[in-house]
TORPA-556076 format. One record per residue (C-alpha): residue number from 0; x, y, z. Coordinates in Angstrom, 3 decimals. Last residue first. Example, Ala and Ser with C-alpha at 12.3 -4.5 7.8 and 13.67 -1.06 7.14 Angstrom:
2
REC resi        x        y        z
REC    1   13.670   -1.060    7.140
REC    0   12.300   -4.500    7.800
//
This chain:
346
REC resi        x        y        z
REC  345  -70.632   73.507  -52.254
REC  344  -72.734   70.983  -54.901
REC  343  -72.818   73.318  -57.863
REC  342  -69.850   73.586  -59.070
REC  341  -69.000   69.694  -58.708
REC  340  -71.845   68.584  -60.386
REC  339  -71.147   71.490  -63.163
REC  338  -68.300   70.431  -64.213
REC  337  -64.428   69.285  -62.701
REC  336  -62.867   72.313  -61.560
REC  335  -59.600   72.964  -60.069
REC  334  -59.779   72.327  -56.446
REC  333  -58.605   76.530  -54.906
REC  332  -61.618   78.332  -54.533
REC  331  -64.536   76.083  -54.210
REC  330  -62.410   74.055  -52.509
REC  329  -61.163   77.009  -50.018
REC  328  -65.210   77.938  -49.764
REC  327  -66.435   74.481  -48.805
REC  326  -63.921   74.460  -46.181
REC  325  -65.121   77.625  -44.771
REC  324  -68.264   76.742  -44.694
REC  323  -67.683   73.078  -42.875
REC  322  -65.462   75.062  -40.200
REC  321  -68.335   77.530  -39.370
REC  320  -70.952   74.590  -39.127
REC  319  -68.266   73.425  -36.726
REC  318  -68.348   76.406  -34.639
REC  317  -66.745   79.856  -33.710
REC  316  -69.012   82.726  -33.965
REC  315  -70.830   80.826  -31.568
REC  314  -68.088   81.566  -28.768
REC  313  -68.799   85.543  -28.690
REC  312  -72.397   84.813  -28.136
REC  311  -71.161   82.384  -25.260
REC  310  -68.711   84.547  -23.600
REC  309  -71.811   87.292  -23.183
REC  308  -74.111   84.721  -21.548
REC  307  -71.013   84.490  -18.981
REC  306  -70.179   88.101  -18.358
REC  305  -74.195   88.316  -17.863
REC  304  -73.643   85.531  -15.265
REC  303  -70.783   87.621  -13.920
REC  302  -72.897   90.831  -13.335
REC  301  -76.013   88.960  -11.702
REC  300  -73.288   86.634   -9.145
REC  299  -71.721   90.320   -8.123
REC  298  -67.707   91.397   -8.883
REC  297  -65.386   90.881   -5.492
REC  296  -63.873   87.432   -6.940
REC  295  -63.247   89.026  -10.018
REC  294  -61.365   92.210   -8.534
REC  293  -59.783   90.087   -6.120
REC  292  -58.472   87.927   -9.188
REC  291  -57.348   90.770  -11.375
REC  290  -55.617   92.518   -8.304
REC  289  -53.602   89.415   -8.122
REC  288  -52.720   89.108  -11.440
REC  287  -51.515   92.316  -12.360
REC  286  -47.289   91.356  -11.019
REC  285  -47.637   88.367  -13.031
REC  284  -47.212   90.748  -15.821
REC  283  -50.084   91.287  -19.125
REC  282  -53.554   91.212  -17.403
REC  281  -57.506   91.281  -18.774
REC  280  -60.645   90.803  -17.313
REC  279  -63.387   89.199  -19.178
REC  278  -67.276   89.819  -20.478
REC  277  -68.799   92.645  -21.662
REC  276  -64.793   94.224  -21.887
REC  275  -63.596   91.928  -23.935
REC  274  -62.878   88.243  -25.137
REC  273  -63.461   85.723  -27.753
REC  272  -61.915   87.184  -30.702
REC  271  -58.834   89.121  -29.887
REC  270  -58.379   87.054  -26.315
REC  269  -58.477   83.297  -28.868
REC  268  -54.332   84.595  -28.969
REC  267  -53.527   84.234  -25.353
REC  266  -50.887   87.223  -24.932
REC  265  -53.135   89.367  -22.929
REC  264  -53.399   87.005  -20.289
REC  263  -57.228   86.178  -19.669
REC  262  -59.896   86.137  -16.594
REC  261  -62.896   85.206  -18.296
REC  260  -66.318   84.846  -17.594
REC  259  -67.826   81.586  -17.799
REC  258  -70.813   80.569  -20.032
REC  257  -69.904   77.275  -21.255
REC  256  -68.834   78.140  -24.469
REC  255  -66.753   80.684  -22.817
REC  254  -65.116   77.842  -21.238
REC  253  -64.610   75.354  -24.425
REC  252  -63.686   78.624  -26.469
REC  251  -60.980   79.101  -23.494
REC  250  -59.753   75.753  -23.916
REC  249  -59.054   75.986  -27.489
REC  248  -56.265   78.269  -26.774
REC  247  -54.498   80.378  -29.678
REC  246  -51.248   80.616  -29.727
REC  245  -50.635   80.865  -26.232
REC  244  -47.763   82.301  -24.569
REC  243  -47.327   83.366  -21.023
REC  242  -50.256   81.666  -20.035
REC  241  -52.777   82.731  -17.274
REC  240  -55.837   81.199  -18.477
REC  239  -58.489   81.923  -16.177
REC  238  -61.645   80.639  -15.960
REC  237  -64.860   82.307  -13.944
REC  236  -67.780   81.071  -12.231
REC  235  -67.823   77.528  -12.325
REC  234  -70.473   75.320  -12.394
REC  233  -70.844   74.875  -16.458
REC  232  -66.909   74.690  -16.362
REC  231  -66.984   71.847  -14.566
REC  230  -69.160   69.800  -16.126
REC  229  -67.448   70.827  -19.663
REC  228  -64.446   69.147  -18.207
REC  227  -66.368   65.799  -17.196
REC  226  -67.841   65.427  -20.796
REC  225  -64.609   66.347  -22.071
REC  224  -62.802   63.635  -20.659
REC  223  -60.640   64.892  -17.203
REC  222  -57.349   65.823  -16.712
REC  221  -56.390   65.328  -12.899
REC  220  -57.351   67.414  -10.443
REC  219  -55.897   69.988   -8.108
REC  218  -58.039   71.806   -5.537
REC  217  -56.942   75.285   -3.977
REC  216  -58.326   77.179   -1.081
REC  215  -57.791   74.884    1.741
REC  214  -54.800   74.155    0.222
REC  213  -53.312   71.978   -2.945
REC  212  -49.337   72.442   -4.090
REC  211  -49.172   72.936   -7.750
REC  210  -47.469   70.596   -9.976
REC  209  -45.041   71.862  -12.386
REC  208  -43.974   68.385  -13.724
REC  207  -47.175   68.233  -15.997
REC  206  -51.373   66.955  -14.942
REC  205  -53.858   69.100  -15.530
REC  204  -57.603   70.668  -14.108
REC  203  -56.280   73.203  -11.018
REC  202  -59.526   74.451   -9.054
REC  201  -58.870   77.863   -7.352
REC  200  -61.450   78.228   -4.469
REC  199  -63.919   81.118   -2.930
REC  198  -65.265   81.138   -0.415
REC  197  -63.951   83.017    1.373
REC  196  -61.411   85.302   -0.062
REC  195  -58.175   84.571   -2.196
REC  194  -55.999   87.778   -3.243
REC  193  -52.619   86.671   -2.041
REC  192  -53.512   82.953   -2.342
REC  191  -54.779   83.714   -5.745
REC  190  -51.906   84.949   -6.881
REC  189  -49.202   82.571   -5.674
REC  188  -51.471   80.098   -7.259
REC  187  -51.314   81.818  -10.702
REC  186  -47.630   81.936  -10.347
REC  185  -47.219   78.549   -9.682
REC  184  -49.114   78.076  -13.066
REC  183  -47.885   80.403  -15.522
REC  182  -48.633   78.078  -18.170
REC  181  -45.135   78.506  -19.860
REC  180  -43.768   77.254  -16.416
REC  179  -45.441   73.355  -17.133
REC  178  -49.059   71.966  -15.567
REC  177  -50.976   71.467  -18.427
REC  176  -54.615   72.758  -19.214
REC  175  -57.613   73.112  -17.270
REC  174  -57.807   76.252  -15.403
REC  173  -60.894   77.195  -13.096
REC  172  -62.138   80.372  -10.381
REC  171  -64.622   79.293   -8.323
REC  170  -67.331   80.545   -6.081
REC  169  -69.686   77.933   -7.869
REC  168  -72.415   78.974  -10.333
REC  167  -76.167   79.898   -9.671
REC  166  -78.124   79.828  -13.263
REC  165  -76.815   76.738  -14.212
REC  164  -74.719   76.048  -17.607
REC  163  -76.446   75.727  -21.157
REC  162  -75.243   73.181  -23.205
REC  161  -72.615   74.116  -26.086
REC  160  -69.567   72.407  -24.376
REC  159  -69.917   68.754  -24.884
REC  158  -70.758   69.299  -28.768
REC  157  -66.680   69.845  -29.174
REC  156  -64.751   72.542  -29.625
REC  155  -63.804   75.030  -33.024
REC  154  -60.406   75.306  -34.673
REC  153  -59.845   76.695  -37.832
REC  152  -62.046   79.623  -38.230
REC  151  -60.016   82.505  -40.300
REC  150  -59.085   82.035  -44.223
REC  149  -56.436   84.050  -45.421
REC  148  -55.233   84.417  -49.536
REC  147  -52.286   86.904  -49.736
REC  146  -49.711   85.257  -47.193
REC  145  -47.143   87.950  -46.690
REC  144  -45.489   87.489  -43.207
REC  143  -47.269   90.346  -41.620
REC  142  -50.229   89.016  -42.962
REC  141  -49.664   86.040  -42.073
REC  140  -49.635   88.070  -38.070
REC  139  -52.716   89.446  -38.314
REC  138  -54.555   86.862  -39.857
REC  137  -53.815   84.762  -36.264
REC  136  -54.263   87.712  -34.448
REC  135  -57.610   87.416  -35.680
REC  134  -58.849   84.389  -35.773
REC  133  -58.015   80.515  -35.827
REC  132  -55.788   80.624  -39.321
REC  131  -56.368   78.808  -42.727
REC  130  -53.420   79.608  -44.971
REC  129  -53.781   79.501  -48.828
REC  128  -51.771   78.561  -52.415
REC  127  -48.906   77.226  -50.528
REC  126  -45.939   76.517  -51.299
REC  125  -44.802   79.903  -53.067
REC  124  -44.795   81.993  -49.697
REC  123  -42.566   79.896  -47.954
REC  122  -38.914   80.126  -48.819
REC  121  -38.430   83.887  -49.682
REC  120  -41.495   85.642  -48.539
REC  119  -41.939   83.113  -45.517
REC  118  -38.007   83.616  -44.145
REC  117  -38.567   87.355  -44.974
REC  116  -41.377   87.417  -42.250
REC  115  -40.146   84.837  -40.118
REC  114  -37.126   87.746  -39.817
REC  113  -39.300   89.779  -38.256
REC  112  -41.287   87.512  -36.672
REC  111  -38.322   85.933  -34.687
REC  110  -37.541   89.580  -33.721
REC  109  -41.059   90.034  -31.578
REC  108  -44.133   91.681  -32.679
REC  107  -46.157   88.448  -31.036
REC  106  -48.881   87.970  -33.880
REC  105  -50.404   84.584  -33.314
REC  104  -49.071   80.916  -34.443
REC  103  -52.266   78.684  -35.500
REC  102  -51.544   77.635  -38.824
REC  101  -53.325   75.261  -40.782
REC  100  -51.508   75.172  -44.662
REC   99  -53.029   74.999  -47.917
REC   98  -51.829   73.207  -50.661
REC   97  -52.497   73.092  -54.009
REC   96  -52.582   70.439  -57.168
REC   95  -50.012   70.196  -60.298
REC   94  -48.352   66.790  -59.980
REC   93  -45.415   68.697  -58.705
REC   92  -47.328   70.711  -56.053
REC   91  -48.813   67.591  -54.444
REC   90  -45.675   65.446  -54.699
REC   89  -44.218   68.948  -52.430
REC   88  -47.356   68.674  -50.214
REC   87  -46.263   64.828  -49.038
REC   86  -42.294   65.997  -48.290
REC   85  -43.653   68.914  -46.160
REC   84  -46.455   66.534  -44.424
REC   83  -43.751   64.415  -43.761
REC   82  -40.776   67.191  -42.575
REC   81  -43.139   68.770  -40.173
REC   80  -42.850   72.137  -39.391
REC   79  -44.534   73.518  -42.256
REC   78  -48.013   73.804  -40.705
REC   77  -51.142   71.448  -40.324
REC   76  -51.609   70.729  -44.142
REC   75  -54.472   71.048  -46.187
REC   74  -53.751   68.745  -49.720
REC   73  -56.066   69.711  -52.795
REC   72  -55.315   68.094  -56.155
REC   71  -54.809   64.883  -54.035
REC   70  -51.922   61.973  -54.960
REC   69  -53.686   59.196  -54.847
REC   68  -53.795   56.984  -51.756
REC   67  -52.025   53.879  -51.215
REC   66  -49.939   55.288  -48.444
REC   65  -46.660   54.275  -49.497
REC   64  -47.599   55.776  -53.100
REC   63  -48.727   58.912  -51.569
REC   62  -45.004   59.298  -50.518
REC   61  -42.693   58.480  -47.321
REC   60  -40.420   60.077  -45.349
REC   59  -39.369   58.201  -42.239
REC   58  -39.733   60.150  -39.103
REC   57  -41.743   57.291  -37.406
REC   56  -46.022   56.664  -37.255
REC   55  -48.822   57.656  -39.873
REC   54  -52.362   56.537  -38.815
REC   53  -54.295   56.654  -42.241
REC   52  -57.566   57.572  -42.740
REC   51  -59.744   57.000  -46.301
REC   50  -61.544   54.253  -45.038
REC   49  -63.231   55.894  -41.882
REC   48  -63.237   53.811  -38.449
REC   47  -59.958   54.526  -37.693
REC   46  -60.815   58.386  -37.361
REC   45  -62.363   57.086  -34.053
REC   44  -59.400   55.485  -32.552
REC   43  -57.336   58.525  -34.596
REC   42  -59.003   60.867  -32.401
REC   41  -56.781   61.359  -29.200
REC   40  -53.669   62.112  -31.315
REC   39  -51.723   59.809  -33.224
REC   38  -49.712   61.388  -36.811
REC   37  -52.763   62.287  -38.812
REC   36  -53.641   61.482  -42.530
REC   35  -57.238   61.494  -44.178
REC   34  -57.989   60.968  -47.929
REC   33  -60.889   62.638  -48.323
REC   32  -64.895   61.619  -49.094
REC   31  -66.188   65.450  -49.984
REC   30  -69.738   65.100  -48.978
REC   29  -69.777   62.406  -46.759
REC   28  -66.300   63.181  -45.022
REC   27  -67.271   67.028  -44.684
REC   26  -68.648   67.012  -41.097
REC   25  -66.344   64.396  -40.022
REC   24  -63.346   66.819  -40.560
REC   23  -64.526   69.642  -38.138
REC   22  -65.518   66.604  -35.676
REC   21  -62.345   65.392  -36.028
REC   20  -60.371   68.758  -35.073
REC   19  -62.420   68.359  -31.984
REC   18  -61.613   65.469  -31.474
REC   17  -57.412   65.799  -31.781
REC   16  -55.580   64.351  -34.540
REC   15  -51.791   64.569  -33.572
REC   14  -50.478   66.514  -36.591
REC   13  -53.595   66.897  -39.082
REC   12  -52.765   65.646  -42.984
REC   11  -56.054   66.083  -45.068
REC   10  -56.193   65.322  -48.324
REC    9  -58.796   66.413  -51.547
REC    8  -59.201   64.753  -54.756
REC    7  -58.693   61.168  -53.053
REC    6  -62.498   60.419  -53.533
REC    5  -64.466   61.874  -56.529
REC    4  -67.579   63.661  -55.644
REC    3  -70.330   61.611  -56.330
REC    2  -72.764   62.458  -53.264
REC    1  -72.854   66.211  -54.237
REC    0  -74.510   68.024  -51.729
//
């Protein structure tokens, strides 16, 4: 580790900082000491704490000079859809540095993609030296749009979720997310009322304006800290994530963290990496969904706990230790050198 490293080489700008996104950045502050930007998110109390962050607020453009940071020689980015981060990377690329982009859109072989595809060669492609992606479908679909130089392992979750869950779980079957019609969430409660046997319960973790009704059979809670929500998932049996688009889902890693099997819409994105036969079940149409939940609630306590253990080897793959690597290896790639200190100390 190199304990000189020049601050304000490197930036990071990350749209509505969440934790676990922190922790990923924490892990490299010591070593790498950048200049740290986030519109608010549930982190930036914490990120406050760290000289180099700054809370940015209002549409207003503004430049590093604003800020009072240098302008970086290495900027990551979360995306191109926002106009600051856009207007920051292009003072990076004129003074000569790179930028490398977070995206976590997935592969959807759909017409927008088609003509993203030329809109990225054209516009796009130039801006950014590298695009760091959550898995596969993630590569798959840059690839589509021509980035050449992919990294995979973006987003990770938090130390609450890596702790072993019982060995007897709950007759339940959990989402955690929001409540809105691109969750699929009346639909998943139509479902499991049509399939439901005792005793065996739907528990609803969320708050949004498409509020599910609760039953005998189905509990509704509000959105609980991460402590809480990893609780939960340690006693239940199985989580399902119905959405009808997902671009990648942090809250499955969370769950299969935590040992549950999976119940999974195709169309989640974290499906290509942290899901399969060993250890979810799989649907596409609301129409599949109830069969999918009788079938889980009908499979034996021994086979879903080894679903479970399964969803955690798949998980690890996935970590902070993961993120850290990675970032070493985009600097090592991409910061321009600056001697041997600097070659040697990631």
């Amino acid at each position: 580790m190199n304990r000189d490293f020049p601050s304000g080489r490197i930036a990071i700008a990350w749209h509505g900082l969440p934790f676990y996104a922190y922790r990923c950045v924490e892990s490299i502050l010591e070593e790498f000491r950048p200049s740290l930007l986030a519109t608010p998110g549930p982190a930036s109390g914490a990120a406050s704490k760290y000289a180099g962050f700054r809370e940015i607020r209002g549409p207003n453009p503004m430049g590093w000079e604003d800020l009072q940071l240098p302008v970086p020689e290495l900027f990551f980015q979360t995306g191109w859809g926002y106009p600051l981060f856009n207007h920051l990377s292009r003072q990076v690329r004129k003074s000569g540095g790179r930028v490398v982009a977070f995206v976590d859109n997935n592969r959807k072989n759909n017409l927008r993609q088609l003509l993203g595809a030329l809109y990225y060669r054209v516009f796009l492609a130039n801006r950014f030296a590298a695009v760091w992606v959550p898995g596969t479908s993630g590569r798959e679909l840059m690839e589509f749009l021509g980035a050449e130089r992919i990294y995979t392992g973006l987003y990770t979750a938090g130390p609450e979720f890596t702790a072993q869950g019982p060995e007897k779980r709950a007759s339940r079957i959990l989402y955690a997310g929001q409540f809105i019609e691109r969750k699929a969430i009346q639909p998943l409660c139509a479902a499991f009322l049509s399939a439901m046997t005792d005793p065996w319960e739907l528990w609803l973790v969320g708050s949004g304006p498409s509020v599910p009704l609760e039953s005998k059979h189905i509990r509704v809670l509000p959105f609980q800290d991460p402590g809480q929500l990893a609780n939960l998932m340690r006693e239940s049996a199985w989580f399902v994530l119905p959405s009808y688009e997902e671009h990648w889902g942090v809250v499955v890693h969370e769950a299969a963290l935590c040992g549950c099997a999976l119940i999974l819409r195709r169309s989640v994105g974290a499906a290509r990496d942290l899901a399969g036969s060993d250890n979810a079940l799989f649907f596409e149409r609301d129409a599949e969904l109830p069969e999918v939940l009788s079938r889980a609630m009908q499979i034996d306590p021994a086979t879903v706990r080894k679903m479970g253990e399964a969803s955690r080897r798949r998980a690890g793959a996935f970590s902070v230790d993961r993120w850290q690597r990675t970032f070493q290896e985009i600097t090592r790639n991409l910061l321009p050198r600056s001697g041997p200190d600097f070659i040697n100390s990631v």
